[in-house]
N, CA, C and O of each residue as an XYZ file, in Angstrom:
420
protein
N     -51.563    277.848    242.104
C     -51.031    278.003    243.450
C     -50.442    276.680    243.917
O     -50.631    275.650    243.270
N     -49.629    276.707    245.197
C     -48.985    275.388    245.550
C     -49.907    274.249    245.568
O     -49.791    273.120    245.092
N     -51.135    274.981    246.432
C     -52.230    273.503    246.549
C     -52.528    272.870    245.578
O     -52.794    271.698    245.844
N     -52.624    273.224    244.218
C     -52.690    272.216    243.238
C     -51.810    271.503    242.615
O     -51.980    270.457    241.988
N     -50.313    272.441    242.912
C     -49.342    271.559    242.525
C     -48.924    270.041    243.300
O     -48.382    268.979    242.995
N     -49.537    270.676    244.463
C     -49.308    269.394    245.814
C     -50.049    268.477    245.355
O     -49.439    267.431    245.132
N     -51.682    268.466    245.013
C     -52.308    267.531    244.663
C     -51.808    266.865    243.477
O     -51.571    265.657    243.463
N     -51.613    267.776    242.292
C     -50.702    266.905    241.362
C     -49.849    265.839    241.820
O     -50.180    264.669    241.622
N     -48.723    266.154    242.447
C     -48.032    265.149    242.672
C     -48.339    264.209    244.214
O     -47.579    263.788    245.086
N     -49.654    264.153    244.043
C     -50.209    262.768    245.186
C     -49.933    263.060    246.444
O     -49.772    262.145    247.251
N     -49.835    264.324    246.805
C     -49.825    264.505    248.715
C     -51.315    264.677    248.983
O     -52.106    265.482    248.492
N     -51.523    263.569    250.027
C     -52.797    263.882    250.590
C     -53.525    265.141    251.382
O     -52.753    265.888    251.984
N     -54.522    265.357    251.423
C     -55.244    267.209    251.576
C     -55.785    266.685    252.704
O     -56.388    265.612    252.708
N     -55.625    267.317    253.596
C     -56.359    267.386    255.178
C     -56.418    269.124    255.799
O     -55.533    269.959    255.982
N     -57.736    269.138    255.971
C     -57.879    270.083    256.511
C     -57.700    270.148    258.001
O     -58.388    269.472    258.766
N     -56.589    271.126    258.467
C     -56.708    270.997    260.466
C     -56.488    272.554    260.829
O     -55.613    273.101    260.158
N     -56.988    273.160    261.555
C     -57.179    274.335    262.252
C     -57.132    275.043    261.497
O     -58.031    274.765    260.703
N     -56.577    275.932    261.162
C     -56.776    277.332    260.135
C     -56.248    276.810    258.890
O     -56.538    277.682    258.071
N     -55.702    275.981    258.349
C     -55.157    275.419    256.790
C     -55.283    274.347    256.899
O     -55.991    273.598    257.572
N     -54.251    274.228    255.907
C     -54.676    272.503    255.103
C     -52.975    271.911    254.760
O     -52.009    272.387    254.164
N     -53.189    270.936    255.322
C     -52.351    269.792    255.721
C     -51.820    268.774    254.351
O     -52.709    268.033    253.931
N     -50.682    268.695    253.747
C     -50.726    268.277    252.638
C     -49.784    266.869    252.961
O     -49.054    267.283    253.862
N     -49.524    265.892    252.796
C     -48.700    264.749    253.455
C     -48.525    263.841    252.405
O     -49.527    263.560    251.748
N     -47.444    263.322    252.113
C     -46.616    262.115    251.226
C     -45.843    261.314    252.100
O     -44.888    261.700    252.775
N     -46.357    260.074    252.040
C     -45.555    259.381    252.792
C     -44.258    258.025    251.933
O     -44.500    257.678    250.777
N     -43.386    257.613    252.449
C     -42.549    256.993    251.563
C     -41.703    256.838    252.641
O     -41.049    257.651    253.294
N     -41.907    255.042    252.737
C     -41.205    254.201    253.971
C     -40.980    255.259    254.849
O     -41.976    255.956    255.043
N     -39.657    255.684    255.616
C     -39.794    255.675    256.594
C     -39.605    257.899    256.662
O     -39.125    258.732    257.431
N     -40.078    257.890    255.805
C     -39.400    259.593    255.135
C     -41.498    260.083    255.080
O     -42.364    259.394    254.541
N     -41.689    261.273    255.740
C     -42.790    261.752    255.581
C     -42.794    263.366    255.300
O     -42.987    264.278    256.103
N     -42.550    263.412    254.057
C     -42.663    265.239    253.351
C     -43.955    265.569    253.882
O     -44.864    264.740    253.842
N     -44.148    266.967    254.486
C     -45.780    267.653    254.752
C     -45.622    269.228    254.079
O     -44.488    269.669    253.891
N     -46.360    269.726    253.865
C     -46.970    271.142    253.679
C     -48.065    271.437    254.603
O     -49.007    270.681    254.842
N     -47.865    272.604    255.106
C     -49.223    272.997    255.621
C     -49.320    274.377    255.131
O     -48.353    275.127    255.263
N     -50.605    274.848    254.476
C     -50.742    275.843    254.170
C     -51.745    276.599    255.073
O     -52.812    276.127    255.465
N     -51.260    277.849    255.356
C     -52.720    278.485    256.143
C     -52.687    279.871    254.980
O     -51.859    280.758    254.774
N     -53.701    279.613    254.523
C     -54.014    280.416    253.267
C     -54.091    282.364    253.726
O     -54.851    282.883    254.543
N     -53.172    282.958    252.982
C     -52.918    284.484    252.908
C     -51.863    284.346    253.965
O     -51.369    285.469    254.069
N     -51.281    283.539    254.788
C     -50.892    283.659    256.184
C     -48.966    282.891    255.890
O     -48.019    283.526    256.353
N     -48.798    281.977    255.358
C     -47.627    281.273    255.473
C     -47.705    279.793    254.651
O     -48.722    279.285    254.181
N     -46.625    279.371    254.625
C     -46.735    277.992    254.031
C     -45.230    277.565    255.116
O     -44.301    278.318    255.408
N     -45.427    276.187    255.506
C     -44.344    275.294    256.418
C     -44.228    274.497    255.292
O     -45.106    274.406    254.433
N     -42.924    273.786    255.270
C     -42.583    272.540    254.560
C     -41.905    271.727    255.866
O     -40.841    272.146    256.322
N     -42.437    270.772    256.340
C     -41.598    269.878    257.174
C     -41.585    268.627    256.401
O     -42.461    268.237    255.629
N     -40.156    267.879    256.796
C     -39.538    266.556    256.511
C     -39.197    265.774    257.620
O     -38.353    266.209    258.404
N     -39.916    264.289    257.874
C     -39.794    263.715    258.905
C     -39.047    262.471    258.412
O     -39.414    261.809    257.441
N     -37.716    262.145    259.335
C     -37.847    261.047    259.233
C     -37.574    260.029    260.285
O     -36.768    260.135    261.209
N     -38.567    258.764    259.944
C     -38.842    258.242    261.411
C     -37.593    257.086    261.744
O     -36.902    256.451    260.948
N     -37.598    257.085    262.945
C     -36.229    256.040    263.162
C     -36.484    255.632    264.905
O     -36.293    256.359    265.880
N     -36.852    254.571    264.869
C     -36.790    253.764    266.040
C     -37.352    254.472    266.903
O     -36.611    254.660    267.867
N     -38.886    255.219    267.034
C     -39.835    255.414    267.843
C     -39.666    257.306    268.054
O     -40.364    258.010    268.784
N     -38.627    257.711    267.241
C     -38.246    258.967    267.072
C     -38.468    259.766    265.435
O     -38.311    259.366    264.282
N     -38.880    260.990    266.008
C     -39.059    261.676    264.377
C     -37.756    262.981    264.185
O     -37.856    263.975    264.904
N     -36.593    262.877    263.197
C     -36.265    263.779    262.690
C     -36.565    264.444    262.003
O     -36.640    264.041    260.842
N     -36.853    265.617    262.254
C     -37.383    266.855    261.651
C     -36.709    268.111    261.075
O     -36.245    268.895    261.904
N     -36.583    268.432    259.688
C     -36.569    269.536    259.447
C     -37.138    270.351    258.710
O     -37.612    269.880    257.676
N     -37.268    271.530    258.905
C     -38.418    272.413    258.642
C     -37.976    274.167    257.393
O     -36.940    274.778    257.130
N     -39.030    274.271    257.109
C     -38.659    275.617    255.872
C     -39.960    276.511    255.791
O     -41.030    276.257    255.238
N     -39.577    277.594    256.475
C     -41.211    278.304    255.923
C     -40.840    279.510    255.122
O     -39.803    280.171    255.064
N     -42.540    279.640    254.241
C     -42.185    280.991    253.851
C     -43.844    282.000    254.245
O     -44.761    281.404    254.811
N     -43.996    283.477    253.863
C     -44.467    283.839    254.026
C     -45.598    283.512    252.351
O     -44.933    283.057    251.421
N     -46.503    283.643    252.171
C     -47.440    283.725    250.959
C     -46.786    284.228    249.995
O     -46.304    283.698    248.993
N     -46.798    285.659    250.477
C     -45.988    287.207    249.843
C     -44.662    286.333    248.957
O     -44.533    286.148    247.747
N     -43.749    285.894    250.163
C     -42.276    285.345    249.776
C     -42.585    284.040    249.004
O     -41.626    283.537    248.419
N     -43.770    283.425    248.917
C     -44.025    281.897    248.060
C     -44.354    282.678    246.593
O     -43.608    282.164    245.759
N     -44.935    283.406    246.155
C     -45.455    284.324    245.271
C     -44.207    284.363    244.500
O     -43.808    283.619    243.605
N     -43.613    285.529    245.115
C     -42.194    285.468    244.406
C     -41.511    284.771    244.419
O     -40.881    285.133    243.425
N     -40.863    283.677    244.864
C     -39.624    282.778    244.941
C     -40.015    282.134    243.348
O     -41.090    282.098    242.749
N     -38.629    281.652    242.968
C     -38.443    280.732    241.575
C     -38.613    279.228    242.280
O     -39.378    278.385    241.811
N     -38.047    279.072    243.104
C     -37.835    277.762    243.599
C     -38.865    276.723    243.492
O     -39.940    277.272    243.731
N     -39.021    275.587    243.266
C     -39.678    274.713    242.824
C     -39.977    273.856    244.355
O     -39.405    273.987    245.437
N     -41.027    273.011    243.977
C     -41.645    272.032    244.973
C     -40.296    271.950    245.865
O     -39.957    272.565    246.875
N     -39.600    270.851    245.020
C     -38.499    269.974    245.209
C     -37.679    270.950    246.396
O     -37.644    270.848    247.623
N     -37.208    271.681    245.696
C     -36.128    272.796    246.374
C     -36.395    272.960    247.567
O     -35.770    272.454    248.500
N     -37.673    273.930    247.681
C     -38.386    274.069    248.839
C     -37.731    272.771    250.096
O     -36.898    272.895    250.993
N     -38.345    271.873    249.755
C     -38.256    270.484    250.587
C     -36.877    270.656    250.858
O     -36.556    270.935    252.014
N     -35.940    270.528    249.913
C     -34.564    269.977    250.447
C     -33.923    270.940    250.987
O     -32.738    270.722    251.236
N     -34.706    272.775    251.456
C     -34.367    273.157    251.857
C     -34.477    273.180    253.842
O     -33.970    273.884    254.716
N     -35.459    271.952    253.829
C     -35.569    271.397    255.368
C     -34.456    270.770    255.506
O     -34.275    270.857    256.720
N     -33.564    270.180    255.069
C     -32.752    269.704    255.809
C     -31.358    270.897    256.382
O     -30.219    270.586    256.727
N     -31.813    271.907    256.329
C     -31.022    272.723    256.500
C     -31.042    272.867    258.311
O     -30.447    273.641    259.061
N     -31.753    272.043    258.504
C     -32.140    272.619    260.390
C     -32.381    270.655    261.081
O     -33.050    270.187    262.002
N     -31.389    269.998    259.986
C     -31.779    268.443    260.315
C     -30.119    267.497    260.758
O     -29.025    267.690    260.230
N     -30.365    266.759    261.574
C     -29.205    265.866    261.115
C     -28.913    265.331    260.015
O     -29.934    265.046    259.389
N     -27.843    265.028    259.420
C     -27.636    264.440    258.505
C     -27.550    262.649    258.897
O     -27.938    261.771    258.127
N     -27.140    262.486    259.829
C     -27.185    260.765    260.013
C     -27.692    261.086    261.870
O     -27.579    261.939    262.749
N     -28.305    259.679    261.607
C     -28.853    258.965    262.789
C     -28.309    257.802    263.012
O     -27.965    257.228    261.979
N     -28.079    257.168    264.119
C     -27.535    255.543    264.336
C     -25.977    255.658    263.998
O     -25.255    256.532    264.479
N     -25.569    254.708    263.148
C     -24.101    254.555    262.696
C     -24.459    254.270    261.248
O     -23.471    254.197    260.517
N     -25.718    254.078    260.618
C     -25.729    253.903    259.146
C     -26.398    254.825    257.975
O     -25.922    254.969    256.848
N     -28.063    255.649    258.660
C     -28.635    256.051    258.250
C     -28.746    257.913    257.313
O     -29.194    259.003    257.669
N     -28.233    257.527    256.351
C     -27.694    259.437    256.090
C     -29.114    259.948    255.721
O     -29.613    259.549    254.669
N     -29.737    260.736    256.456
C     -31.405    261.015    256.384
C     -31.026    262.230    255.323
O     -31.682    262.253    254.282
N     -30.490    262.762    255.429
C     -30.005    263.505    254.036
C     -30.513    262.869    252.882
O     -31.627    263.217    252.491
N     -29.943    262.073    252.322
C     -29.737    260.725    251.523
C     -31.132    260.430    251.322
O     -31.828    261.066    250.531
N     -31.592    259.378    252.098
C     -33.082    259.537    252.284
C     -33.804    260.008    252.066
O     -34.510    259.383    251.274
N     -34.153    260.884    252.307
C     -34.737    262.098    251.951
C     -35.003    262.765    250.606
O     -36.101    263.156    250.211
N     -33.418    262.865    249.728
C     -33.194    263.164    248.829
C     -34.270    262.379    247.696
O     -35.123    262.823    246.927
N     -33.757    260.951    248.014
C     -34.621    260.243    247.635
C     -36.222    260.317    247.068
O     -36.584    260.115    245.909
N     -36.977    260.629    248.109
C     -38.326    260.989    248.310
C     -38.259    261.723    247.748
O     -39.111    261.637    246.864
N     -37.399    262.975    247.627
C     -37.957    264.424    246.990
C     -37.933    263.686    245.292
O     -38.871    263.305    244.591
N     -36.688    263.694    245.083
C     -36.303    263.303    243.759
C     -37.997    262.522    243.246
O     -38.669    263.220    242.488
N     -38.332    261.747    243.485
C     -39.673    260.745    243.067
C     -41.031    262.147    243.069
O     -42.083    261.799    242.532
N     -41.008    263.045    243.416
C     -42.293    264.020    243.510
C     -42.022    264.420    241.861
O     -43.052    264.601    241.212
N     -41.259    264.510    241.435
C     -40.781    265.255    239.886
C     -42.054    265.253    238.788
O     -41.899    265.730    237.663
């Protein structure tokens, strides 16, 4: 199941209200999972920038995690679908991002 794949690749396990909280952090880019078991899985991608968090987000249902082909990775880079792509005048959080995912492999 995902939760062990998460632990494989070094996201920390926290349990908070009905699931469990999975978190990788990498400078200023913070990938999460939260799973609430039989119920859904969230993938959010934060990234932080001058006292602000950009966020984008991907859920699926259990049912729909079961079946999908899609891999860790995918999943993730499918948050930026609901994200800015740049912040400031330099930062392509896209980019960024990409980054982080790419290193979970």
């Amino acid at each position: 199941m995902i939760e062990n794949l998460l632990k494989e690749k070094n996201f920390k396990e926290e349990k908070v209200d009905t699931g469990i909280r999975y978190t990788l952090e990498s400078g200023n880019i913070e990938l999460i999972c939260y799973v609430e078991p039989n119920v859904e899985v969230n993938f959010i991608s934060l990234y932080k920038w001058k006292n602000n968090d950009v966020k984008g987000t991907y859920n699926l249902t259990i049912q729909e995690l079961r079946l999908t082909k899609d891999t860790l990775q995918t999943m993730f880079r499918k948050t930026k679908n609901n994200m800015p792509e740049h912040v400031g005048e330099t930062v392509n959080v896209h980019q960024e991002l990409d980054k982080v995912i790419d290193e979970i492999r």
